[in-house]
DRENDO-1510 file (C-alpha; in Angstrom, 1 decimal, always signed):
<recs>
REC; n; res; u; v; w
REC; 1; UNK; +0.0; +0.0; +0.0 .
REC; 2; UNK; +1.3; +3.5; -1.0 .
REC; 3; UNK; +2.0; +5.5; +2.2 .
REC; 4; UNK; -0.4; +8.7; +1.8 .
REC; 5; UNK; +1.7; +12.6; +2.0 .
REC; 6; UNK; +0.5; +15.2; +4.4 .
REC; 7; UNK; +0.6; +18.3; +5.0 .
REC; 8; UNK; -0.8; +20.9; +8.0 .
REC; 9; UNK; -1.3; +24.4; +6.4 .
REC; 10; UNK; -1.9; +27.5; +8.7 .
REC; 11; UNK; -1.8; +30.8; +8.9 .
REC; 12; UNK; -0.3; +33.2; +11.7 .
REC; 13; UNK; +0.8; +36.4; +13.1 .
REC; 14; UNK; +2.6; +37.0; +16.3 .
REC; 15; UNK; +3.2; +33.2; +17.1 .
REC; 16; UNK; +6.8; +33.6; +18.1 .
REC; 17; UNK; +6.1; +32.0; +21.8 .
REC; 18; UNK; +4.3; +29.0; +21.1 .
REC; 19; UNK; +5.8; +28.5; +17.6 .
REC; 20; UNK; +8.4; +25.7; +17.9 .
REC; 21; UNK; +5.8; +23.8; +20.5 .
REC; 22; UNK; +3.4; +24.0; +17.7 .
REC; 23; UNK; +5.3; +22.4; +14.6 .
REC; 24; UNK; +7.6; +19.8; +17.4 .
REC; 25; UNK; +4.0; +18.5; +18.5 .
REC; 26; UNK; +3.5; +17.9; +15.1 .
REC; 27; UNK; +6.3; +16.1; +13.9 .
REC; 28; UNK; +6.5; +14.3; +16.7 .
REC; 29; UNK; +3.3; +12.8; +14.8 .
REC; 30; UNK; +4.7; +12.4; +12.0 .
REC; 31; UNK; +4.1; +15.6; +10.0 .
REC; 32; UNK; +7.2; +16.3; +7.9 .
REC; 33; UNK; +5.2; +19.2; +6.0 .
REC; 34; UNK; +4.3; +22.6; +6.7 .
REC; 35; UNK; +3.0; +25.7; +4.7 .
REC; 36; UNK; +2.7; +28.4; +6.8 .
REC; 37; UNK; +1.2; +31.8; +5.6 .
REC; 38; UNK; +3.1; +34.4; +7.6 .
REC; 39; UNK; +0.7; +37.4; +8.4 .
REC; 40; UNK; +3.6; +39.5; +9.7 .
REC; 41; UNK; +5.1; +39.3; +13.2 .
REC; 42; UNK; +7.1; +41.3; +15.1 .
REC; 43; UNK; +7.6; +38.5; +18.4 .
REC; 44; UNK; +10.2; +36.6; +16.3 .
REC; 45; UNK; +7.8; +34.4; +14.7 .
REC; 46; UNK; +9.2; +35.4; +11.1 .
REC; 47; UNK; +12.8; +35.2; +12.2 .
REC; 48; UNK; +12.0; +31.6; +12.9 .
REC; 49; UNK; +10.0; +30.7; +9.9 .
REC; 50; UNK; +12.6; +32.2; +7.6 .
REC; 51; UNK; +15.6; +29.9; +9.0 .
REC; 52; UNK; +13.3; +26.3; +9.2 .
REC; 53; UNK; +12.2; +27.7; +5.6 .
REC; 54; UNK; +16.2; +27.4; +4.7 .
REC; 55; UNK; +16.4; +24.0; +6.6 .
REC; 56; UNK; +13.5; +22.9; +4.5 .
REC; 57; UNK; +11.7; +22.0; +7.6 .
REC; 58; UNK; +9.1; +24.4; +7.4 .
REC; 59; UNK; +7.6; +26.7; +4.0 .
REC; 60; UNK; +7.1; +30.4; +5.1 .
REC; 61; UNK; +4.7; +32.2; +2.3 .
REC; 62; UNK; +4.4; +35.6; +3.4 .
REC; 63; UNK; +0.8; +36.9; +3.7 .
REC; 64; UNK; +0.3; +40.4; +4.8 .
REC; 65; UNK; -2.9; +42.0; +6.0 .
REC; 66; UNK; -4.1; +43.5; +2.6 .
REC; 67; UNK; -7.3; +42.4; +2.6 .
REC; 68; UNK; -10.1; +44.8; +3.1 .
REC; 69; UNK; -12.1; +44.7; +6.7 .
REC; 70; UNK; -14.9; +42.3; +6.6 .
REC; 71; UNK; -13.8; +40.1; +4.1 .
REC; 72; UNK; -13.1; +36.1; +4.6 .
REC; 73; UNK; -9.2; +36.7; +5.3 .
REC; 74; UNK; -8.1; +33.1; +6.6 .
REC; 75; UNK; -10.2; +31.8; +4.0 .
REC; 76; UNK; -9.1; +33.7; +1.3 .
REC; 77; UNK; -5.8; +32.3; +2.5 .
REC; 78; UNK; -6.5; +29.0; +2.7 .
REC; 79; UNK; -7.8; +28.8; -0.8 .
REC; 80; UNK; -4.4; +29.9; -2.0 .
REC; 81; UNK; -2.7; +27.4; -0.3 .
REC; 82; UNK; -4.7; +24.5; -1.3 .
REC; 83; UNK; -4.2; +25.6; -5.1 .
REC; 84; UNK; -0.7; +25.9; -4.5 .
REC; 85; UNK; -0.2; +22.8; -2.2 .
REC; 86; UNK; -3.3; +20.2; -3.5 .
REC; 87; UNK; -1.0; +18.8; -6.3 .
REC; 88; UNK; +2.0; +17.9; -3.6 .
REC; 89; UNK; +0.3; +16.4; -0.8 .
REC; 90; UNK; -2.4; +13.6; -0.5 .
REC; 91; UNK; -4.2; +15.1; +2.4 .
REC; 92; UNK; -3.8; +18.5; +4.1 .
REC; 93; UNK; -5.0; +19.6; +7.6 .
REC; 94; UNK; -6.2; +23.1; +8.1 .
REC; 95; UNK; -5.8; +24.4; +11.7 .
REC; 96; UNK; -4.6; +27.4; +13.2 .
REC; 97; UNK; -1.5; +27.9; +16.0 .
REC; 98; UNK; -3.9; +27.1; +19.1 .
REC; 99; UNK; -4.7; +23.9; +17.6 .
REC; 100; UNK; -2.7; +20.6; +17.8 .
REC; 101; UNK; -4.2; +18.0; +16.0 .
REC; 102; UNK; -4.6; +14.4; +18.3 .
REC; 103; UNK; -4.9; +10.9; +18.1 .
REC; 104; UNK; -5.5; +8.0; +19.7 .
REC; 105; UNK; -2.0; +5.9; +18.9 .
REC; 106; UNK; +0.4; +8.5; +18.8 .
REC; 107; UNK; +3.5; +6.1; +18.5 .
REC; 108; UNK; +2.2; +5.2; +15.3 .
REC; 109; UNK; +2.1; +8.3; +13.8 .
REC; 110; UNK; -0.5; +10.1; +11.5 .
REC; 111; UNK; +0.4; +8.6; +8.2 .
REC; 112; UNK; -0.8; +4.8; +9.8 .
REC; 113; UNK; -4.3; +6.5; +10.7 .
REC; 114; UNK; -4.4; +7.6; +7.5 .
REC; 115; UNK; -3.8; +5.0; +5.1 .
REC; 116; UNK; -6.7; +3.2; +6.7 .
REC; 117; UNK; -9.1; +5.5; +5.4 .
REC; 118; UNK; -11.4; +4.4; +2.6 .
REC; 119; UNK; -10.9; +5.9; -1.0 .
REC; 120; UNK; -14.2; +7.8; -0.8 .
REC; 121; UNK; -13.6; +9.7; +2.2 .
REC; 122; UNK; -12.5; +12.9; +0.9 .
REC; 123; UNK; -12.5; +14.6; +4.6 .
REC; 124; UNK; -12.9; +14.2; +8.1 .
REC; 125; UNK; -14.6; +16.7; +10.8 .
REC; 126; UNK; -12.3; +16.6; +13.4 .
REC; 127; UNK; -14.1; +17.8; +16.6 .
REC; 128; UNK; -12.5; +20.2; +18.8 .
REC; 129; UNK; -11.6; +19.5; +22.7 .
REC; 130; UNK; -11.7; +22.8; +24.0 .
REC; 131; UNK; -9.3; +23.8; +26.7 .
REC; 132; UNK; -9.7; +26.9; +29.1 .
REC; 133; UNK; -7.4; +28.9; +31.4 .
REC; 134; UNK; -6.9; +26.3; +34.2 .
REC; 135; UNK; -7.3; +29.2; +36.3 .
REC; 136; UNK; -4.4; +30.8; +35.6 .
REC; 137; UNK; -4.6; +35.0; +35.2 .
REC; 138; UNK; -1.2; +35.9; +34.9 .
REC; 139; UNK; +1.2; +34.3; +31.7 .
REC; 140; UNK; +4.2; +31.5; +32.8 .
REC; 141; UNK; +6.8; +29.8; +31.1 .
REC; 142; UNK; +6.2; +26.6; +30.1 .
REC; 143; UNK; +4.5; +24.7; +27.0 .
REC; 144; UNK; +1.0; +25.2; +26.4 .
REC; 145; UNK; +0.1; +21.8; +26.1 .
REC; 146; UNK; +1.2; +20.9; +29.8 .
REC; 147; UNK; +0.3; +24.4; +31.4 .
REC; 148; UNK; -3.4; +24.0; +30.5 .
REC; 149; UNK; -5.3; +20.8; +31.0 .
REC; 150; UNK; -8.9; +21.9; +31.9 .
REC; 151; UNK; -11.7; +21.2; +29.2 .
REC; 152; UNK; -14.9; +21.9; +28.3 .
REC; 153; UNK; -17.2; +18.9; +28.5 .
REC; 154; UNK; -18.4; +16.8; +25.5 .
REC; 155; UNK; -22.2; +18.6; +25.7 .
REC; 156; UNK; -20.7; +22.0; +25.6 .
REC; 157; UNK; -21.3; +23.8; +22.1 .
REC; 158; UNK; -17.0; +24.0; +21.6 .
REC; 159; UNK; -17.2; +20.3; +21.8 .
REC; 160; UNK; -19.8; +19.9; +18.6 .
REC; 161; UNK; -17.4; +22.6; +16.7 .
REC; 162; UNK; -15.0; +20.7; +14.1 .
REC; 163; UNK; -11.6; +21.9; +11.9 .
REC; 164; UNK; -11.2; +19.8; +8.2 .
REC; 165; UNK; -8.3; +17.7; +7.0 .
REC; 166; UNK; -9.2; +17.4; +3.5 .
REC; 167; UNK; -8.1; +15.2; +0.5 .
REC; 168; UNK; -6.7; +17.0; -2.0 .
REC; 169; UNK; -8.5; +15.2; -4.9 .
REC; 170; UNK; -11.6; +16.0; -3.3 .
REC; 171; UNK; -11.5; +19.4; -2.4 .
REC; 172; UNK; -13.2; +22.0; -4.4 .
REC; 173; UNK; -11.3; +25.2; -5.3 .
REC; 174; UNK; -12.5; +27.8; -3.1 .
REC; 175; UNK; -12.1; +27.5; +0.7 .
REC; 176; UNK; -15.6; +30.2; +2.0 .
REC; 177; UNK; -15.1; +29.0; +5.7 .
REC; 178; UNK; -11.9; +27.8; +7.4 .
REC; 179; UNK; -14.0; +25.2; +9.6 .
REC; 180; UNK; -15.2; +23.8; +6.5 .
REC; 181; UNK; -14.1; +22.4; +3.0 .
REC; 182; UNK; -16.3; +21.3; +0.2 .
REC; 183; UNK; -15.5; +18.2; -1.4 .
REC; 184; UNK; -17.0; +17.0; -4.8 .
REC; 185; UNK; -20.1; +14.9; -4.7 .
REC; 186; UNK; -18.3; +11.7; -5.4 .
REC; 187; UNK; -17.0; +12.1; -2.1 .
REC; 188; UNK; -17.9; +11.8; +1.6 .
REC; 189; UNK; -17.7; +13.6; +4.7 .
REC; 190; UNK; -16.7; +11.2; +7.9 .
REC; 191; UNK; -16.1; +12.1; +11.4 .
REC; 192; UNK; -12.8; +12.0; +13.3 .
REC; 193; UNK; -13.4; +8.1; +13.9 .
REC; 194; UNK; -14.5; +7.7; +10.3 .
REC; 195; UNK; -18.6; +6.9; +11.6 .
REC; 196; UNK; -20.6; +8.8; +9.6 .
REC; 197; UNK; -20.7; +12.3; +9.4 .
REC; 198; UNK; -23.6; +13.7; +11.3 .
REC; 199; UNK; -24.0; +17.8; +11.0 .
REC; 200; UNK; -27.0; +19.5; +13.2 .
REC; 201; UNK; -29.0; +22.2; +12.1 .
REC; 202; UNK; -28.6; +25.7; +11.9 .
REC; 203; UNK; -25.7; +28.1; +12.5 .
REC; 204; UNK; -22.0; +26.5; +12.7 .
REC; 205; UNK; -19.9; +23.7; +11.4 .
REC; 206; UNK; -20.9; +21.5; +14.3 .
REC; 207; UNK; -21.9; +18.1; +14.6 .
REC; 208; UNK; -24.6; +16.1; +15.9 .
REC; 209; UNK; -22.2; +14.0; +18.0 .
REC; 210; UNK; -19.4; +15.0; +19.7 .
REC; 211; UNK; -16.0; +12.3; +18.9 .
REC; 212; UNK; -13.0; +12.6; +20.1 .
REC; 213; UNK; -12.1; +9.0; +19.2 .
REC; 214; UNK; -9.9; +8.3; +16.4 .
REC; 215; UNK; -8.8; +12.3; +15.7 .
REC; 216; UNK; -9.8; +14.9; +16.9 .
REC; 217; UNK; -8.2; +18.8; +17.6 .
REC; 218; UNK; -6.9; +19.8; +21.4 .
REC; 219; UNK; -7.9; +23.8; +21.0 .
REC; 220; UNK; -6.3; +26.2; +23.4 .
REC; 221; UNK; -8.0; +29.4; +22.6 .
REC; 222; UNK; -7.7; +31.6; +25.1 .
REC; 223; UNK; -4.3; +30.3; +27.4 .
REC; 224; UNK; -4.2; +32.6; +30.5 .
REC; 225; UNK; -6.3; +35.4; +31.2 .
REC; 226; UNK; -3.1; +37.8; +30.2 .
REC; 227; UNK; -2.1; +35.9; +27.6 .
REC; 228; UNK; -5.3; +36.0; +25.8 .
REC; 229; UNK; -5.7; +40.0; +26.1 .
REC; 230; UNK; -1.7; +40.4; +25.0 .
REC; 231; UNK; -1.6; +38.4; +22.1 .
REC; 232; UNK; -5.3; +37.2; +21.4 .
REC; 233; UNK; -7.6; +40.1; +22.2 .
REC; 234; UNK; -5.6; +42.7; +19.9 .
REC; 235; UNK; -5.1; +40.6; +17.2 .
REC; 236; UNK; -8.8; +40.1; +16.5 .
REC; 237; UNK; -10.7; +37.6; +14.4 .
REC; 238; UNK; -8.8; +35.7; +11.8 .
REC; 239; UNK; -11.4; +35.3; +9.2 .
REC; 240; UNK; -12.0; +38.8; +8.9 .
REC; 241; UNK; -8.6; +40.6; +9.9 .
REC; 242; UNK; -11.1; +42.9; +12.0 .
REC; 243; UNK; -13.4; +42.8; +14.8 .
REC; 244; UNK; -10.8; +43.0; +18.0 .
REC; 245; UNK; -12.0; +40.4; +20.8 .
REC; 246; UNK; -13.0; +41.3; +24.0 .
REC; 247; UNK; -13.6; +40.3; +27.7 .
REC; 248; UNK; -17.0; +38.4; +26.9 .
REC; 249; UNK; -15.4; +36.2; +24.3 .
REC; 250; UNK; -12.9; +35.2; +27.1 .
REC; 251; UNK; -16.0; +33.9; +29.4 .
REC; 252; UNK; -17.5; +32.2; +26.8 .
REC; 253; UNK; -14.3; +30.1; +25.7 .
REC; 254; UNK; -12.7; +29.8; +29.2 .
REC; 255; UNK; -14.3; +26.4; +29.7 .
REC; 256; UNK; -12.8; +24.2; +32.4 .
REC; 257; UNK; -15.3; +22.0; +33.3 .
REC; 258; UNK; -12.6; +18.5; +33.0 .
REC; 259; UNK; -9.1; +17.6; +33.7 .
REC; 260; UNK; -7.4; +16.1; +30.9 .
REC; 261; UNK; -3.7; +16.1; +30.8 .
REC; 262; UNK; -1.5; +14.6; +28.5 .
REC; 263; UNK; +0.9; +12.2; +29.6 .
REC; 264; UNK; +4.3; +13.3; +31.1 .
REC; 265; UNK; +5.8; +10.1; +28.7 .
REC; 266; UNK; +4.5; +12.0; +25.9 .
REC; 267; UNK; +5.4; +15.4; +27.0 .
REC; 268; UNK; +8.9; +14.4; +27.5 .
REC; 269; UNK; +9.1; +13.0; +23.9 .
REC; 270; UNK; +7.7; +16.6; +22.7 .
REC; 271; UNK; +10.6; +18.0; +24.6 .
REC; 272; UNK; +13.2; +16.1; +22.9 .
REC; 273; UNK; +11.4; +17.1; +19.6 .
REC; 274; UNK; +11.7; +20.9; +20.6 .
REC; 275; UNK; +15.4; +20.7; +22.2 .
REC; 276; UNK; +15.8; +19.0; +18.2 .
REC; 277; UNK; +14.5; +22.2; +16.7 .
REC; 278; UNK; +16.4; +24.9; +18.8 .
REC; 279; UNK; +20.0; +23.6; +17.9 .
REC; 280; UNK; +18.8; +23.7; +14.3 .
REC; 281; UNK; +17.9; +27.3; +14.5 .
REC; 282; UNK; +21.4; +28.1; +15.2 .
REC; 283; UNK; +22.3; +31.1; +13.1 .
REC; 284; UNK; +19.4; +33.8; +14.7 .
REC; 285; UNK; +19.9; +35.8; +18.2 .
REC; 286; UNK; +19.5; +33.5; +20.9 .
REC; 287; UNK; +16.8; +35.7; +22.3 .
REC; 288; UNK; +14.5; +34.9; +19.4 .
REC; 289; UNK; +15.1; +31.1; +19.6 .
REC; 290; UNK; +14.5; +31.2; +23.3 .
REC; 291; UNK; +11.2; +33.0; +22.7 .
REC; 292; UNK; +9.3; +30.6; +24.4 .
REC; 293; UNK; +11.4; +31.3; +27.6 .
REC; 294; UNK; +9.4; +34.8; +27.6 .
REC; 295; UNK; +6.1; +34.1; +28.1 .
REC; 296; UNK; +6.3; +34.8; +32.1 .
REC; 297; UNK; +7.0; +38.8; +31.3 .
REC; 298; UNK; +3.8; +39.2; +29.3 .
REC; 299; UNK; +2.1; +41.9; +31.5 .
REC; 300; UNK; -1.1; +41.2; +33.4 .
REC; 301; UNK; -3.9; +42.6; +31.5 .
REC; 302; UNK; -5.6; +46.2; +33.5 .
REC; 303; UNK; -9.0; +44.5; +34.6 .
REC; 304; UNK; -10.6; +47.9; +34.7 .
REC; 305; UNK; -9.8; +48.4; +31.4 .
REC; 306; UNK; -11.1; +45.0; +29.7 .
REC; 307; UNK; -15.1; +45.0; +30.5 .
</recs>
């Protein structure tokens, strides 16, 4: 059987923290590709991508904020990396920097969950596990995936949301939602476990049943309380490059209803895999490869000054 190629494709801006966390968790699952659409940082994050660009490890397409207010910006983005990217890889996952893609036999590695998926699946709704703050207000060093192990539970609303890896072959051109990929009518939809793909009605890429089984999407969207009003809050929402966050949003997504750490086993392998990926980065100020050591001097937000 032919072994099926992969990519993840993302775009970001002002990732320079959590950056190497992000693409080690990654290839620790065996994810040897990236495409990431640079928006323009000034955290380090573009330092970074340029030298794993070099080292092949990464590829950095640059992707400034030029779109007008309102528009579909991630979207729009997404579309142009699918029809640059569709005819290189078998299968590509779209996800964004707070999202690390999970499954359930990590030591085998992605490419063995994927080769058993039937020929007319062309893509999978991978549900999100939503993670809150833990509790934690102000920002510490540390990697996001062991710092924050609070979830929402499976009936929340988060849990029903889902992110697409697509087939290529099955995708159609344009990309209108980031959640969401069309495929051609030849093909099927299927849930992270490959069961059928159940949607509900009305508003949202959501699905009837929540499944984390299989593969699924750990999503860390808000991190600490100070981290989410330095880097989240002013940023604003990706799919329209507008439309700055606020404290509400916070509430809403700051779900901590379950504990549900990751395993120190497999925390210590993602170590090794980022310890792998600073002495490659050798060649850049030492200040922008230890980054991720600087997360513990991002201020407390001014609580009078965020409701």
């Amino acid at each position: 059987m032919t072994k099926p190629t992969f990519a993840v494709a993302a775009i970001m801006k002002d990732e320079g923290p959590y950056l190497i966390e992000w693409i080690a968790w990654h290839r620790m699952l065996g994810i040897k590709n990236f495409v990431i659409a640079d928006n323009g940082s000034s955290d380090g994050m573009t330092e970074i991508l340029i030298r794993l660009d070099s080292l092949g490890i990464v590829k950095r397409v640059p992707y400034p904020a030029t779109v007008k207010p309102g528009t579909n910006f991630q979207a729009n983005c997404y579309s142009e990396i699918l029809d640059s990217e569709r005819s290189k890889f078998d299968w590509i996952f779209f996800i964004d920097a707070d999202e690390f893609i999970f499954i359930d036999n990590i030591p085998a590695g992605i490419g063995h969950f994927l080769q058993d998926i039937p020929d007319d699946i062309g893509a999978l709704a991978l549900n999100w596990k939503t993670f809150g703050s833990s509790g934690k207000v102000e920002a510490q060093n540390g990697l996001t995936l062991s710092r924050f192990t609070k979830r929402a539970r499976e009936s929340r609303q988060a849990s029903h949301i889902y992110k697409t890896l697509v087939r290529s072959k099955a995708a159609k051109p344009t990309i209108k939602n980031p959640h969401h990929v069309d495929i051609k009518d030849s093909f099927r939809r299927a849930a992270g476990d490959l069961s059928n793909f159940i949607p509900t009605d009305g508003k949202g890429f959501k699905t009837k049943e929540c499944i984390w089984t299989g593969m699924h999407i750990r999503h860390y969207v808000v991190r600490s309380y100070a981290e989410y009003w330095h880097k989240k809050a002013r940023r604003g929402v990706p799919t329209t490059n507008s439309k700055a966050r606020d404290d509400q949003f916070f509430k809403i997504h700051d779900l901590n209803d379950i504990d549900d750490p990751i395993p120190a086993s497999i925390l210590n392998q993602l170590d090794q895999e980022i310890q792998v990926l600073k002495m490659k980065l050798t060649g850049i100020a030492q200040e922008i490869i230890d980054v991720d050591l600087t997360i513990s001097e991002i201020p407390a937000p001014n609580t009078n000054s965020t409701t």
